[in-house]
PyMOL CGO cylinders between C-alpha atoms (Angstrom):
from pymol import cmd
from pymol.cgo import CYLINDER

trace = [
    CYLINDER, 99.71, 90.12, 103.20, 99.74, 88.92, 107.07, 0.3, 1, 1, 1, 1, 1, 1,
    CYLINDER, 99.74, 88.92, 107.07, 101.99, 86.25, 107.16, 0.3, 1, 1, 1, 1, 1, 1,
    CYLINDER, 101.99, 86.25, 107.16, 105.88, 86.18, 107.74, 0.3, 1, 1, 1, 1, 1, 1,
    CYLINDER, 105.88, 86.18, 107.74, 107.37, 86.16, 104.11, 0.3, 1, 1, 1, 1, 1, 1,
    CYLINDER, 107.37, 86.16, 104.11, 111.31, 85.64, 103.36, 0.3, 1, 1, 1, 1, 1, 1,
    CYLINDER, 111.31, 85.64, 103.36, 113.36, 88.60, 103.81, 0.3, 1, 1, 1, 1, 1, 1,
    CYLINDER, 113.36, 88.60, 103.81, 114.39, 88.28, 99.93, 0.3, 1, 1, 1, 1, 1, 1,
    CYLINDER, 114.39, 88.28, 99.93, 110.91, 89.47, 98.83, 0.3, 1, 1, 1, 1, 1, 1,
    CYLINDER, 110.91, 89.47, 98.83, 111.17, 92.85, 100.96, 0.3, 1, 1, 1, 1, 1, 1,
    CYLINDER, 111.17, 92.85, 100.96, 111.31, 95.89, 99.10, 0.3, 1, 1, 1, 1, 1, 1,
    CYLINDER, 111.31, 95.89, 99.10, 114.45, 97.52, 99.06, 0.3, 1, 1, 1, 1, 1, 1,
    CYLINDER, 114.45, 97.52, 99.06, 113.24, 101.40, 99.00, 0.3, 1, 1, 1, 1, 1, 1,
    CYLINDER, 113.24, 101.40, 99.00, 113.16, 102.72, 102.69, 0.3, 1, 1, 1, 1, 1, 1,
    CYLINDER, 113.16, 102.72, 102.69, 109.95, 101.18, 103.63, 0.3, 1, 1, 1, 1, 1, 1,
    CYLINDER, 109.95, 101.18, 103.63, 109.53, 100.81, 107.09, 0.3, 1, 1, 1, 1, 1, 1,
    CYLINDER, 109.53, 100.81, 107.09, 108.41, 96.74, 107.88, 0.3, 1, 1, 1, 1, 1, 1,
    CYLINDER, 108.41, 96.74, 107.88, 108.35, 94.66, 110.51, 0.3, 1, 1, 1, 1, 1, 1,
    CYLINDER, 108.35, 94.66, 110.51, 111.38, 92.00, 110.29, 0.3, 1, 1, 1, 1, 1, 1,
    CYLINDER, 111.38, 92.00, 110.29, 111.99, 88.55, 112.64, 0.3, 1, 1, 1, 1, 1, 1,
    CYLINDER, 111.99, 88.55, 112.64, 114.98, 87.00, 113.22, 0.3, 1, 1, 1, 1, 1, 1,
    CYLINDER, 114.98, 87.00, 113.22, 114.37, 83.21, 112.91, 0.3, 1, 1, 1, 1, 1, 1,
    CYLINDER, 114.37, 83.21, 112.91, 114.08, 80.13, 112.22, 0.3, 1, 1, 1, 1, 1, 1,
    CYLINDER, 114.08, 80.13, 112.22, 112.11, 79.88, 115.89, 0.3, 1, 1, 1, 1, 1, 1,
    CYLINDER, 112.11, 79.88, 115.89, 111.70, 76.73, 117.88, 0.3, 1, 1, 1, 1, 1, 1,
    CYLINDER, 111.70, 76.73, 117.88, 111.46, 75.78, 121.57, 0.3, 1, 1, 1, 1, 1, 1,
    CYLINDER, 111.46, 75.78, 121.57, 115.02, 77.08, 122.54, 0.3, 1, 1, 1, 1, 1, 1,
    CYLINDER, 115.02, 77.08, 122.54, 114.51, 80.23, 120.42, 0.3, 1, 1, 1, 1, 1, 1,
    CYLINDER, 114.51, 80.23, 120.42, 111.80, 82.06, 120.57, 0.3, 1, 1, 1, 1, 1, 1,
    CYLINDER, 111.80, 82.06, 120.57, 110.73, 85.64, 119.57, 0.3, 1, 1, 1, 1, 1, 1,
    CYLINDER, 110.73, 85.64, 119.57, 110.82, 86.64, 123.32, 0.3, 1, 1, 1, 1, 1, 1,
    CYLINDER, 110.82, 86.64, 123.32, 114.69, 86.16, 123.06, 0.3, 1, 1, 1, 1, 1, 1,
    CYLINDER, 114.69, 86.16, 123.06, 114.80, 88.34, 119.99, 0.3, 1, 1, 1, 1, 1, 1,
    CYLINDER, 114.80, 88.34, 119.99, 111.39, 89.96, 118.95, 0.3, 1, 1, 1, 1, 1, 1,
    CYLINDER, 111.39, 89.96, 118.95, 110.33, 91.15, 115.71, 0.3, 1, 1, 1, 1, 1, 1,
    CYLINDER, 110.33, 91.15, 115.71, 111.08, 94.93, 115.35, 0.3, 1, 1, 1, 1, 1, 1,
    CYLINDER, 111.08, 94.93, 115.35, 110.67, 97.60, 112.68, 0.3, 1, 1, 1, 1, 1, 1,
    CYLINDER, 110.67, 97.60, 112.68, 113.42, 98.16, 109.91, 0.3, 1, 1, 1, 1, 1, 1,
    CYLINDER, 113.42, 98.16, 109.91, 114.48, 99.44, 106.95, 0.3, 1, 1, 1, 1, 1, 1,
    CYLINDER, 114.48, 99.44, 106.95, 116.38, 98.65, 104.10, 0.3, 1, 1, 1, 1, 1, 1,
    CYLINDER, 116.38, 98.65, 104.10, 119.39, 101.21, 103.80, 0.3, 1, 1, 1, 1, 1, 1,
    CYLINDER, 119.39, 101.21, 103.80, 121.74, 102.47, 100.85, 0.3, 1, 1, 1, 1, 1, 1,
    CYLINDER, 121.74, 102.47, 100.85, 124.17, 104.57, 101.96, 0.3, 1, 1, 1, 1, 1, 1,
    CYLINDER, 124.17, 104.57, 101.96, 124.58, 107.42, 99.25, 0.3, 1, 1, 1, 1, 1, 1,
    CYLINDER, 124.58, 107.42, 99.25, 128.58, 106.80, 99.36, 0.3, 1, 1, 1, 1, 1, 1,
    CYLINDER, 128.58, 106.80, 99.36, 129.62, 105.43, 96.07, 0.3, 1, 1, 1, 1, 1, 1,
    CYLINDER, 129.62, 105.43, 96.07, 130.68, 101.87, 96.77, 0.3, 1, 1, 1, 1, 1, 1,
    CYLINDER, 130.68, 101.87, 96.77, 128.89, 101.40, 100.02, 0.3, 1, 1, 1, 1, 1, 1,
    CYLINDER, 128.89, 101.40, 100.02, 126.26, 98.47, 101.02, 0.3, 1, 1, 1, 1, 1, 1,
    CYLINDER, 126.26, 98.47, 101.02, 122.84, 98.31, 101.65, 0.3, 1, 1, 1, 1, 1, 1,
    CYLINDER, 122.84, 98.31, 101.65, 121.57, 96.88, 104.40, 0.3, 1, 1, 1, 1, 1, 1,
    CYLINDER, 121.57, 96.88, 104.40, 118.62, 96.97, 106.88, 0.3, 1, 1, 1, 1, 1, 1,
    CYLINDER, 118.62, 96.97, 106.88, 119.04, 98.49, 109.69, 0.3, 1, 1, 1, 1, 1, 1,
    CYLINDER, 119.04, 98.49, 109.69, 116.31, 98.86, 112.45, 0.3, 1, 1, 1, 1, 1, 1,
    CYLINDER, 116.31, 98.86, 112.45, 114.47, 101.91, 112.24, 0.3, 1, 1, 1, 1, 1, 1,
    CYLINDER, 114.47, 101.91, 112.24, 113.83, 102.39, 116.25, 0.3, 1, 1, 1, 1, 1, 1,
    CYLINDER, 113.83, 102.39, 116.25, 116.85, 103.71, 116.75, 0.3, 1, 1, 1, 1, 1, 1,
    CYLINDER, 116.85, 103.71, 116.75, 117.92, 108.01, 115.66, 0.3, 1, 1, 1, 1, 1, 1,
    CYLINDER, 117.92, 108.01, 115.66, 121.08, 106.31, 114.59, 0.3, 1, 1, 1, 1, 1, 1,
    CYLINDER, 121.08, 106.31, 114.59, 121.89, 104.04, 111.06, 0.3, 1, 1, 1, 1, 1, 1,
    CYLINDER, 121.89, 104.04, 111.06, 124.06, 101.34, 113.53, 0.3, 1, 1, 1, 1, 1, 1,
    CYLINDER, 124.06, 101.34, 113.53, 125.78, 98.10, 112.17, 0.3, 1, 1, 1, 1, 1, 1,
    CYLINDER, 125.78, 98.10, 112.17, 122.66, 96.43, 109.53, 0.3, 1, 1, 1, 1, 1, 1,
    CYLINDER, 122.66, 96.43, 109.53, 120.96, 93.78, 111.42, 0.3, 1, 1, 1, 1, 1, 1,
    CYLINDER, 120.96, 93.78, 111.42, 120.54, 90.23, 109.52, 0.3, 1, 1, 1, 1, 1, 1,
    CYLINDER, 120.54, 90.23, 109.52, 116.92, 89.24, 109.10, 0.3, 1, 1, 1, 1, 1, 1,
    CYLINDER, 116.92, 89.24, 109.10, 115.45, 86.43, 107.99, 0.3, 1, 1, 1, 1, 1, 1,
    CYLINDER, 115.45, 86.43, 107.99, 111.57, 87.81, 107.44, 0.3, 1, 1, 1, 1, 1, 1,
    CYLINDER, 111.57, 87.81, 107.44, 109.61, 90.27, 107.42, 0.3, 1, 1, 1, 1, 1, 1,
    CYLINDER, 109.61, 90.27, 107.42, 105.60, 91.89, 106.79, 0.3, 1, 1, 1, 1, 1, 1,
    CYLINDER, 105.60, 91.89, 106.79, 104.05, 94.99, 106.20, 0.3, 1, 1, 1, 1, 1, 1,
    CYLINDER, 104.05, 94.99, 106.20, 103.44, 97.20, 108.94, 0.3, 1, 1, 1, 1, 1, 1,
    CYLINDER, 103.44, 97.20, 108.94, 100.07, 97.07, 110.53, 0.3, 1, 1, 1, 1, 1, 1,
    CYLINDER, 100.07, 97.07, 110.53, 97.59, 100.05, 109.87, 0.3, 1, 1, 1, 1, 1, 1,
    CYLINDER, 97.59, 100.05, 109.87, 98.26, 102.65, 112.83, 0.3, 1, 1, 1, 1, 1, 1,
    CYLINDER, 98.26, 102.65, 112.83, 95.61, 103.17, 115.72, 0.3, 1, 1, 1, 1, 1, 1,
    CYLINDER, 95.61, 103.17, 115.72, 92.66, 105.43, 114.74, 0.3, 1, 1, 1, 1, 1, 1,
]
cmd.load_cgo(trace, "trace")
């Protein structure tokens, strides 16, 4: 899979992907707000939410809201 699929279809187990924020047109583009690496979070607090939250950061901070995302790309070799 190399194409941008809805964030819906993600796996929800702690997978590290890489998520956009769109849709993207002329005004908005991923230069204003480009694709990063997240993860999909459940805090182990009974009644808390899940969310993904981006996984550049040594900090869970407020869960980001996007819209896509795609596997991670093999690392360098």
């Amino acid at each position: 899979m190399n194409e941008w699929q809805p964030i819906e279809t993600a796996k929800r187990d702690g997978t590290h992907v890489l998520v956009a924020f769109g849709p993207y047109d002329q005004w908005t583009t991923f230069a204003q707000k480009p694709p990063t690496v997240a993860h999909w979070f459940d805090p182990p607090v009974a009644g808390g939410e899940g969310g993904w939250y981006l996984s550049v950061s040594p900090f869970e901070q407020d869960s980001i809201m996007p819209t896509h995302w795609m596997p991670l790309p093999e690392p360098p070799k």
